[in-house]
C-alpha positions in Angstrom: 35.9 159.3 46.2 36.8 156.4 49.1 33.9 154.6 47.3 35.5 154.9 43.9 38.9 153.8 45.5 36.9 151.0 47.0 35.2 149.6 43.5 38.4 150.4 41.9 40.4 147.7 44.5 37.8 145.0 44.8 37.9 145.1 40.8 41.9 144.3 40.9 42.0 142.2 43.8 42.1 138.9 41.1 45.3 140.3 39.3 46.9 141.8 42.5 46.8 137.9 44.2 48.6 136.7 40.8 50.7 139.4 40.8 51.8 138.4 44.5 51.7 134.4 43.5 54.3 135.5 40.5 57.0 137.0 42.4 57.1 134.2 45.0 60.5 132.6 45.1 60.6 128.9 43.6 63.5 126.8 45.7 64.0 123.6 43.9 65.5 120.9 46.8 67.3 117.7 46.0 67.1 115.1 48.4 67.5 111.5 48.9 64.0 109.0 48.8 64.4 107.8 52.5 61.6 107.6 54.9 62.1 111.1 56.7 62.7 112.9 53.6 59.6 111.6 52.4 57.6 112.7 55.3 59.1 116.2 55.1 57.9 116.5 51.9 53.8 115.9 53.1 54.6 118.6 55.8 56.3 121.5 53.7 52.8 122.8 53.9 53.4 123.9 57.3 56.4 125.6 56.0 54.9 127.9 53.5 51.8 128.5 55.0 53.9 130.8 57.5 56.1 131.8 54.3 53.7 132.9 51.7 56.5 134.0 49.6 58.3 131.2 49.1 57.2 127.8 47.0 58.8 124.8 47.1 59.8 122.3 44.6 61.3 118.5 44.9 63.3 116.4 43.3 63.7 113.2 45.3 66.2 110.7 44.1 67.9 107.2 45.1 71.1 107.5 47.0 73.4 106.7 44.0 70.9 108.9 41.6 71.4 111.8 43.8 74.9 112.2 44.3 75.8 111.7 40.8 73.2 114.3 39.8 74.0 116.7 42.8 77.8 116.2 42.3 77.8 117.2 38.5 75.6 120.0 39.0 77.9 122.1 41.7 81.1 120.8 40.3 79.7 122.9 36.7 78.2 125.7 38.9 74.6 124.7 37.4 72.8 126.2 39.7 69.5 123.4 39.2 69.3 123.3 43.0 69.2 125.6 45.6 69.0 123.1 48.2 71.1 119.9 48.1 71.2 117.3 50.7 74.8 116.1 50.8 76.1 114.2 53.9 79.2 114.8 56.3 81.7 113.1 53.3 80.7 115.6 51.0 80.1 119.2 53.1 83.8 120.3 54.5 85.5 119.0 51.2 83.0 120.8 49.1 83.2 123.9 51.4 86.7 124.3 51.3 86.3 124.3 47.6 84.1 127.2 48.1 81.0 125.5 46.6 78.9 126.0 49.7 77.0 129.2 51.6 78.1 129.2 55.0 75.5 128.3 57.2 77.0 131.2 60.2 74.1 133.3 60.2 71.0 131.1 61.3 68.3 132.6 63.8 69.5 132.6 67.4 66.7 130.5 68.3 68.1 128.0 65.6 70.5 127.1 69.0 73.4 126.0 66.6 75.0 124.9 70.3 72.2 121.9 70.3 73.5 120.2 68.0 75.7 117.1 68.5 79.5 117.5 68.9 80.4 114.9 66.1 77.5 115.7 63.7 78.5 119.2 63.8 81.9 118.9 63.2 81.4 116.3 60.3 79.5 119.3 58.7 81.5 121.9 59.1 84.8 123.1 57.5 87.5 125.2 59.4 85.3 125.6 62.2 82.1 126.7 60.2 78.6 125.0 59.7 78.2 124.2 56.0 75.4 121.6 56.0 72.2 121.9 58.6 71.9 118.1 59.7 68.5 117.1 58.8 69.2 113.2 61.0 72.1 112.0 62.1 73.2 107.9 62.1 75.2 105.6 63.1 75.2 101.9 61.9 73.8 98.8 64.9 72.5 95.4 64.7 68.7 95.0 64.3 67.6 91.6 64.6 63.6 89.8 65.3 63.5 89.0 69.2 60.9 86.7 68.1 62.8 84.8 65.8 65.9 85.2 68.5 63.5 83.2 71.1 62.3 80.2 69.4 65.9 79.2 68.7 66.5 80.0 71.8 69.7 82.4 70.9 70.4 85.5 72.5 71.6 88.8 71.1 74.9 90.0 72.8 74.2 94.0 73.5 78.1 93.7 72.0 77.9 91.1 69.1 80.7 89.8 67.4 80.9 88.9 63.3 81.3 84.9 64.8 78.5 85.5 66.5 76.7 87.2 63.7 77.6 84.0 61.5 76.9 81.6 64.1 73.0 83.2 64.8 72.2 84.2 60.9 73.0 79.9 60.1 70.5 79.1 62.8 67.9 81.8 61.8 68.3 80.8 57.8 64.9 79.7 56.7 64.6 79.9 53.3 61.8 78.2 52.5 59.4 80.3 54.7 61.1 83.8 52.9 63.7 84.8 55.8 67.0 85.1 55.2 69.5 85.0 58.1 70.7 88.3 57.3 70.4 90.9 55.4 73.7 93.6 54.4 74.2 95.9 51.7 75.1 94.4 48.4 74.0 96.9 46.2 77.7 98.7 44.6 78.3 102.6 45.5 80.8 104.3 47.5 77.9 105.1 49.8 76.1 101.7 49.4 77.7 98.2 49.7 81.5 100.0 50.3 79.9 102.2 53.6 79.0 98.7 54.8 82.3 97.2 54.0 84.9 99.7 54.7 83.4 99.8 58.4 83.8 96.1 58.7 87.1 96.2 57.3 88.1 98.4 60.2 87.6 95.9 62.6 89.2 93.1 61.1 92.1 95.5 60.8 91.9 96.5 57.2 92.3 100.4 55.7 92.6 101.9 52.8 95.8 103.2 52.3 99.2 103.3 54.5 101.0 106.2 56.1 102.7 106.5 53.0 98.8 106.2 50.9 99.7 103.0 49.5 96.8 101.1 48.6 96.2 98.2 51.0 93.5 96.1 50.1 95.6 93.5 49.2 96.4 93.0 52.8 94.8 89.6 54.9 92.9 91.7 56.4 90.8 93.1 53.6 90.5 89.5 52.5 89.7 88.2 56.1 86.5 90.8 55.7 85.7 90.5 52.3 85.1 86.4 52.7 83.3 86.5 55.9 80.8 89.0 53.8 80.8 86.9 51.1 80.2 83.9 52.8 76.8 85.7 55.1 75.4 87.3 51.8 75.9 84.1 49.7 74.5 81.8 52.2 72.3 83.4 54.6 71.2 86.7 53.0 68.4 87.6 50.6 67.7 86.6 46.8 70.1 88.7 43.9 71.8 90.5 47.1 74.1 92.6 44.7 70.6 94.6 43.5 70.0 95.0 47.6 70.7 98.4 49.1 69.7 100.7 52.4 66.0 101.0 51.2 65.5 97.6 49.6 66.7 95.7 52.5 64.5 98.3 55.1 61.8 96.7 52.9 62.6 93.6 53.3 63.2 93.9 57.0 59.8 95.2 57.6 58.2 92.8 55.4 59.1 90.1 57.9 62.2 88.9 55.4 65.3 89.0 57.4 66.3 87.8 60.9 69.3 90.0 61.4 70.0 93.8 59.4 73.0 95.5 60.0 72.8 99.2 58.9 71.5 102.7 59.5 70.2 103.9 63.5 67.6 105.7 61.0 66.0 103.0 59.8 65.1 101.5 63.9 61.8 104.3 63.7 60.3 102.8 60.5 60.9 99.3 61.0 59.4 100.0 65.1 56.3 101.5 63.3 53.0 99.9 63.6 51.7 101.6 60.7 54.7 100.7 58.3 56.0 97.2 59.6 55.2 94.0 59.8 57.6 93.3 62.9 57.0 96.1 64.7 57.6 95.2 68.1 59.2 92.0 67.3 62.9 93.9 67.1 65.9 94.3 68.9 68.8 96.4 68.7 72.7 95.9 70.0 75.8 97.6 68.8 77.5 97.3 65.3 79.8 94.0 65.1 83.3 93.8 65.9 85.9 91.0 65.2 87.4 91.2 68.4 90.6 93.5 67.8 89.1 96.7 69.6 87.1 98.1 66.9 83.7 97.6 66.3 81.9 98.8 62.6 79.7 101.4 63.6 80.1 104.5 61.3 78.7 108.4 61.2 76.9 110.2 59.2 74.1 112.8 58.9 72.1 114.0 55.9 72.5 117.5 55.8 71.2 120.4 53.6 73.3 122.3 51.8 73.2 125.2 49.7 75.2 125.9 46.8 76.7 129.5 46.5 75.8 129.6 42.4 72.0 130.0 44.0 69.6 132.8 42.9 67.6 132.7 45.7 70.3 132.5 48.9 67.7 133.9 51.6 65.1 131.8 50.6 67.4 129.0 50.9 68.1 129.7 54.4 64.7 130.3 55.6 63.8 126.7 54.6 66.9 124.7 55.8 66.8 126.9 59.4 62.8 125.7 59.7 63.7 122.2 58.1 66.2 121.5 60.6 65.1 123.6 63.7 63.3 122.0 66.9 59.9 123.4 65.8 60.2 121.0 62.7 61.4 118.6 65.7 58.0 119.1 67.0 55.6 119.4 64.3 57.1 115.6 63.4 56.0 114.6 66.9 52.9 116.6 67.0 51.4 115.1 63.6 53.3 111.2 63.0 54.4 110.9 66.7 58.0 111.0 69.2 59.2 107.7 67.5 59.6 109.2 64.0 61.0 112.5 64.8 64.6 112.9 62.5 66.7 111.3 64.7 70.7 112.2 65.7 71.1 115.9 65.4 70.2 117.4 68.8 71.4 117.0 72.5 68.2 117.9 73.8 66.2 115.4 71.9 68.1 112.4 73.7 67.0 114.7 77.1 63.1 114.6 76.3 61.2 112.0 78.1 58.7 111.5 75.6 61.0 110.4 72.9 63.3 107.7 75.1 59.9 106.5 76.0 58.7 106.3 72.7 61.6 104.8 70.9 63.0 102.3 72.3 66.3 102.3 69.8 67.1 105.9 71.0 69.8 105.5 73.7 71.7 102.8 71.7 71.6 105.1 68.4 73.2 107.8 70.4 75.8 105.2 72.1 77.1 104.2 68.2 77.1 107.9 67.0 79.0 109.1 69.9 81.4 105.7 69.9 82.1 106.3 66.1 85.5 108.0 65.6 85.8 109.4 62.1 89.3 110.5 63.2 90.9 107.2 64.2 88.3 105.0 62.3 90.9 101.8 62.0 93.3 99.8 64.5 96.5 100.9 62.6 97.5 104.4 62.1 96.1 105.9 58.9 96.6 109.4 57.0 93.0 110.0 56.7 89.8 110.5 58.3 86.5 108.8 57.6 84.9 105.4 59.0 83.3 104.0 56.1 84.5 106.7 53.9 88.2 107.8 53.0 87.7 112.3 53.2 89.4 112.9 50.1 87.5 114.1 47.1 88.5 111.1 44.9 87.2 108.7 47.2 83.3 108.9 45.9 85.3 107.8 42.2 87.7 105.0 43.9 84.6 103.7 46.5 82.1 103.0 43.0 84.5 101.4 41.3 85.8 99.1 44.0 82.0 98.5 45.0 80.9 97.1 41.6 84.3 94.6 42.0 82.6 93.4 45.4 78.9 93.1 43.5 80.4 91.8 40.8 82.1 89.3 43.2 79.0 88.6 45.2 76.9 87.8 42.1 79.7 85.4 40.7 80.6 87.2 37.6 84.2 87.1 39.2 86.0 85.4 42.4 86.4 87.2 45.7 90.0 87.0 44.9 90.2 89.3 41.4 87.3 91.4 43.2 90.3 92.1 45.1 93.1 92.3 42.7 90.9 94.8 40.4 90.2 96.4 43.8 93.7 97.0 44.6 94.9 97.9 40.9 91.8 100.4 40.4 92.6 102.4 43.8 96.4 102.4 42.7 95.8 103.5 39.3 93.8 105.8 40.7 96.4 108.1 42.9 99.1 107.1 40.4 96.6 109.3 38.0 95.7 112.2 40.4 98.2 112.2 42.4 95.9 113.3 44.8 97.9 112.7 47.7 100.6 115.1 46.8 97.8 117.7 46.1 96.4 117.6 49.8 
């Protein structure tokens, strides 16, 4: 009879492993098409391997492409994704408008208290985690000692936008494919305006009044709209309206541009050997300021998310608790090395020798996240909270529109000035329509 039984199992073995494929759980994540969420991608392996039960499929998208597509799907309660990767603009208002699984159950070994103060808060919404930071950034100055040397200019560890000017007019060299600088031009709320509303800050610009009046028709919007006009248009790359976070990395690594303001993130891809033609050529100081006490260093952290209209909740969580844990911290290390570990999420990664060694951009990315103050982010008083963002939910509509007057600007379909007209009109019309303000 045990012989029988034994025939009779070897014989089904075949349909009992499809049988146990067919009722794994399929957990379709949207991300974003930058470096790290690339490389998570080649080591989801490692994930499944240990979780048999669960597959795992991608959709990875450019920044604009994302959010639009992520955006429409929870707003309609689609339920395409069941992981999203939404940033710290997007978790506590989505949260609060009950879009979002709380994220207050993760393994104790998860050590929620790890993370860093401000990326945590970003993510979370009346004291709860909503979005498990995958990396954390701030914006700095990246710039080719090399190139710094031969002119025989020197990088100020606290640069100012004359000095910016002043070095990106020497370092211009057209004809040999550099371009002085390189900034987002590319419109999106979270593209060219993330760029510009932090410099606005510091040349003493915001958004809207006490009262939420509009106020880019102020100097000081205009002051910081002409100085980026006049960098791009003389110093930065070819058709710098079509040039965003990922084209300009591109460029920077290519050997293209003497001076990148942008993302901490980007310091471990352009430092790579393997990936960059100036690797070890680059230097890193703090974001810009224009002397008035603010300098334009934002915050942010791609998180994921995961929408409450989700079939497969637990699933969910298992993934974004191992994509975001220490162990993924280490497997990173283990397999591509300290220097390209997700950066800005975790006390105790800034407290491991082996990384400071190994990345020599660590200790002034953690200076510009910690120095970024979403909740004073301008030298006058403001009724909001945000650096290069405004934390209302019709900001992502307000910041596209008012982008593509800046590109539009930049690529001389219009003047700066109407860029700034339309700019201001658009945002009135705007809260005139939604009343948005009243609502909050």
């Amino acid at each position: 009879m045990k012989l029988v039984r034994n025939t009779v199992l070897t014989a089904l073995m075949p349909f009992l492993c499809i049988s146990t494929s067919a009722i794994a759980e399929k957990i379709t994540v949207a991300t974003v098409n930058n470096d790290d969420m690339v490389r998570i991608q080649e080591l989801t392996e490692y994930f499944t391997k240990d979780n048999s039960d669960i597959e795992i499929d991608w959709v990875t998208l450019d920044e604009n492409t994302l959010r639009q597509r992520v955006i429409t799907d929870i707003a309609t309660q689609g339920g395409q994704y069941d992981v999203v990767t939404i940033g710290t603009y997007e978790a506590p208002i989505w949260a609060q408008r009950g879009w979002l699984v709380p994220l207050d159950d993760l393994p104790v070994d998860y050590d929620i208290g790890d993370l860093l103060p401000a990326i945590r808060a970003g993510l979370s919404y009346d004291g709860v985690l909503y979005g498990a930071p995958f990396y954390g950034e701030s914006s700095f100055t990246m710039y080719r000692t090399d190139l710094f040397d031969k002119a025989g200019l020197e990088m100020p560890e606290e640069p100012t936008w004359n000095f910016i000017k002043e070095a990106a007019d020497k370092l211009n060299d057209r004809q040999n494919g550099i371009s002085g600088i390189c900034l987002r031009g590319k419109p999106g709320w979270g593209e060219n305006m993330a760029l510009l509303t932090a410099m606005a800050n510091t040349y003493g610009a915001r958004w809207f009044d006490m009262e939420w009046k509009p106020r880019l028709d102020s100097e000081a919007w205009n002051s910081a709209i002409q100085d980026y006009m006049y960098l791009l248009k003389n110093y930065g790359p070819p058709d710098p309206w079509e040039k965003g976070y990922s084209e300009n990395l591109e460029l920077f690594k290519n050997g293209n541009c003497a001076i990148w303001i942008d993302a901490t993130v980007a310091a471990s891809s352009i430092n790579n050997p393997n990936e960059s033609q100036v690797a070890g050529k680059v230097g890193f100081a703090l974001a810009p300021d224009a002397g008035l006490g603010k300098r334009s260093n934002w915050i942010w952290a791609w998180s994921l998310a995961i929408p409450v209209v989700t079939q497969n909740k637990n699933a969910a969580k298992r993934f974004v608790a191992w994509a975001t844990s220490k162990e993924y911290t280490q497997l990173v290390a283990r397999e591509d090395g300290w220097s390209n570990v997700p950066p800005g999420t975790r006390q105790s990664l800034y407290q491991t020798p082996m990384y400071l060694q190994a990345a020599p951009f660590a200790e002034m990315t953690l200076a510009s996240i910690k120095s970024a103050d979403p909740n004073q982010p301008t030298i006058e008083e403001v009724p909001y909270t945000g650096v290069q963002y405004v934390a209302t939910a019709e900001f992502q509509g307000i910041g596209t529109a008012v982008g593509q007057q800046f590109a539009d600007a930049l690529s001389g379909d219009i003047s700066t000035e109407e860029a700034l007209e339309n700019a201001q009109w658009v945002t009135e019309k705007v809260v005139q329509r939604t009343r948005f303000i009243e609502q909050d």
